[in-house]
N, C-alpha and C positions, 0 to 999 in steps of 0.2 A: 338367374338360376336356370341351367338348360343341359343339364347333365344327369344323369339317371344318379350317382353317386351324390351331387350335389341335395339332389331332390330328398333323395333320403335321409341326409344327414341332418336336413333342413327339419323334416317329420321328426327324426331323433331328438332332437335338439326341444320340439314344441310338446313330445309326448314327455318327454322329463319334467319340463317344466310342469305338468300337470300335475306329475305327480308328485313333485317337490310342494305345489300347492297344498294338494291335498293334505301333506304330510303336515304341512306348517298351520293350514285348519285347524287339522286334530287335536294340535297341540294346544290352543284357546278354549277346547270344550273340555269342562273338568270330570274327573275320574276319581278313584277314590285315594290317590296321592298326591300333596301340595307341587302345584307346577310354578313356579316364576312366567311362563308362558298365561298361566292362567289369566292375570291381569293385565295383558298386552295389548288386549282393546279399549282399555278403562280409558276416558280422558278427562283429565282434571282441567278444571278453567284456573288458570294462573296467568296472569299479567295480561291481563285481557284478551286472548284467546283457550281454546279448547288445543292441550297439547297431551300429547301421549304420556301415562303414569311413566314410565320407564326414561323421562325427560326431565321429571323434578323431584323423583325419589328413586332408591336401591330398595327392591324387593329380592327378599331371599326365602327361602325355604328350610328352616332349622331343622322341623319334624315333618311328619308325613301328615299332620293333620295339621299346619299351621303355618301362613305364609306371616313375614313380616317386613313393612316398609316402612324403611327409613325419608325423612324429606331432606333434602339437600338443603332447603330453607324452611327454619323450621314457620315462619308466618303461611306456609302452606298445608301443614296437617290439615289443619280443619278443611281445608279444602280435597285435599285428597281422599280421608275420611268420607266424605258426605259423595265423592266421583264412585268409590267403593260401592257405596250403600245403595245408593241407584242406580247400579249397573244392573242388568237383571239375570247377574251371580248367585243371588240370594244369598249373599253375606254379608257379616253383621262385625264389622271393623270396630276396633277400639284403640285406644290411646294409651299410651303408656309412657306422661314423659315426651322428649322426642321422637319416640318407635311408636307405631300403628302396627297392633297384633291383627290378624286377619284370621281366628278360626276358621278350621270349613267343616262344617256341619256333614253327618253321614249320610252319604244319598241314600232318597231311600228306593224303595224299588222300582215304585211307580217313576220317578226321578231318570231312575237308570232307563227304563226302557226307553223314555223319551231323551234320552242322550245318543241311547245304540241307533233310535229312528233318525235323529239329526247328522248321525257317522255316516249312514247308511247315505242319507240325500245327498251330503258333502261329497261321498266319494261317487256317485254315479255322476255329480256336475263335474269330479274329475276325469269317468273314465267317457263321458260325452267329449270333453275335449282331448282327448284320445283320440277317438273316433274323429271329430274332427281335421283331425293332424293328419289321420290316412286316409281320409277322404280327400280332402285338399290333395294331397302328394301323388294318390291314384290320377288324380283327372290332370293333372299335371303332364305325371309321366304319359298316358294314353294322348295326350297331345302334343308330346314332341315328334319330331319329325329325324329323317337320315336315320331314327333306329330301326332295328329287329325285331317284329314281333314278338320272337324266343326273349329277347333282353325285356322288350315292358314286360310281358305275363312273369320274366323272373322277377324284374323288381315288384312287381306289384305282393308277389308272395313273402318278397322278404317285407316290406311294408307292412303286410299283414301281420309276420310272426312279429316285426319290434311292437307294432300291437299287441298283439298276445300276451306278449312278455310286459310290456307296459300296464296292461288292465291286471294282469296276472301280481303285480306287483299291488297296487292299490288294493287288491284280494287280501294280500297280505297286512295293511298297514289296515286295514277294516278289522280280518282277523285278532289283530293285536290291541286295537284300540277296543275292541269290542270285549275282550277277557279284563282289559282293563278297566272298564266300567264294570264290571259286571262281579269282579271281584269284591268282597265282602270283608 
């Protein structure tokens, strides 16, 4: 990479990814509507390892207040049950049959702010690597050589605004996650 355009397509490419992160965070910390995301982290021990819920069961979302997983085999409820119960979702899974009912209990206030504080820290370790992406790309570009001064100081500025617009984004995905919790 030794091209002004290279260099920043490169930064484009790292400041997305960040925020694509963030965005995919978000999605595991729950709010007050049942997410299928919600259980993404869970992992159940089945067949001698720890493998991801989403590997030996169908979770779905029927209601807004009520996730339910299905086991692919059913000699593994009990196990996905009790992966549920110890996550620390603080939900309280039950049986029914082959399906596992997954109420979620109403956050309560105190709850929510400690969700809005956890959006909060998730999204500055997104908009840090942000920052990282045009810092890398700045010290880059001021180290090529055969260009223009006018060409680094322009690319550095456009650097700056996919920045901008990048943190500016994550602004947003905080925005939205934040009404979402916070809704009642």
């Amino acid at each position: 990479m030794n091209t002004i355009p290279e260099l920043t397509k490169h930064a484009r490419e790292l400041m997305h990814k960040a925020v694509e992160n963030t965005r995919r965070e978000f999605t595991t910390l729950r709010s007050g509507k049942a997410s299928t995301a919600l259980l993404d982290l869970v992992r159940v021990e089945a067949y001698g390892s720890a493998v991801p819920l989403n590997q030996v069961a169908m979770v779905a979302a029927p209601e807004p207040r009520l996730l339910t997983v299905q086991p692919f085999d059913k000699s593994l409820a009990h196990a996905i049950e009790k992966a549920i119960r110890d996550s620390d979702l603080g939900l309280n899974p039950a049986s029914q049959g082959n399906l596992i009912r997954v109420p979620l209990p109403a956050l309560s206030e105190e709850r929510r702010k400690e969700l809005v504080k956890v959006v909060h820290k998730l999204a500055e370790e997104g908009k840090i690597a942000v920052r990282h992406a045009r810092t890398d790309a700045i010290a880059k570009v001021k180290k090529l050589e055969h260009v223009s001064s006018d060409d680094k100081t322009r690319a550095e500025k456009d650097i700056q605004k996919l920045t901008d617009d990048h943190v500016k984004q994550i602004d947003g995905l905080i925005h939205t996650k934040e009404a979402e919790i916070m809704e009642v």
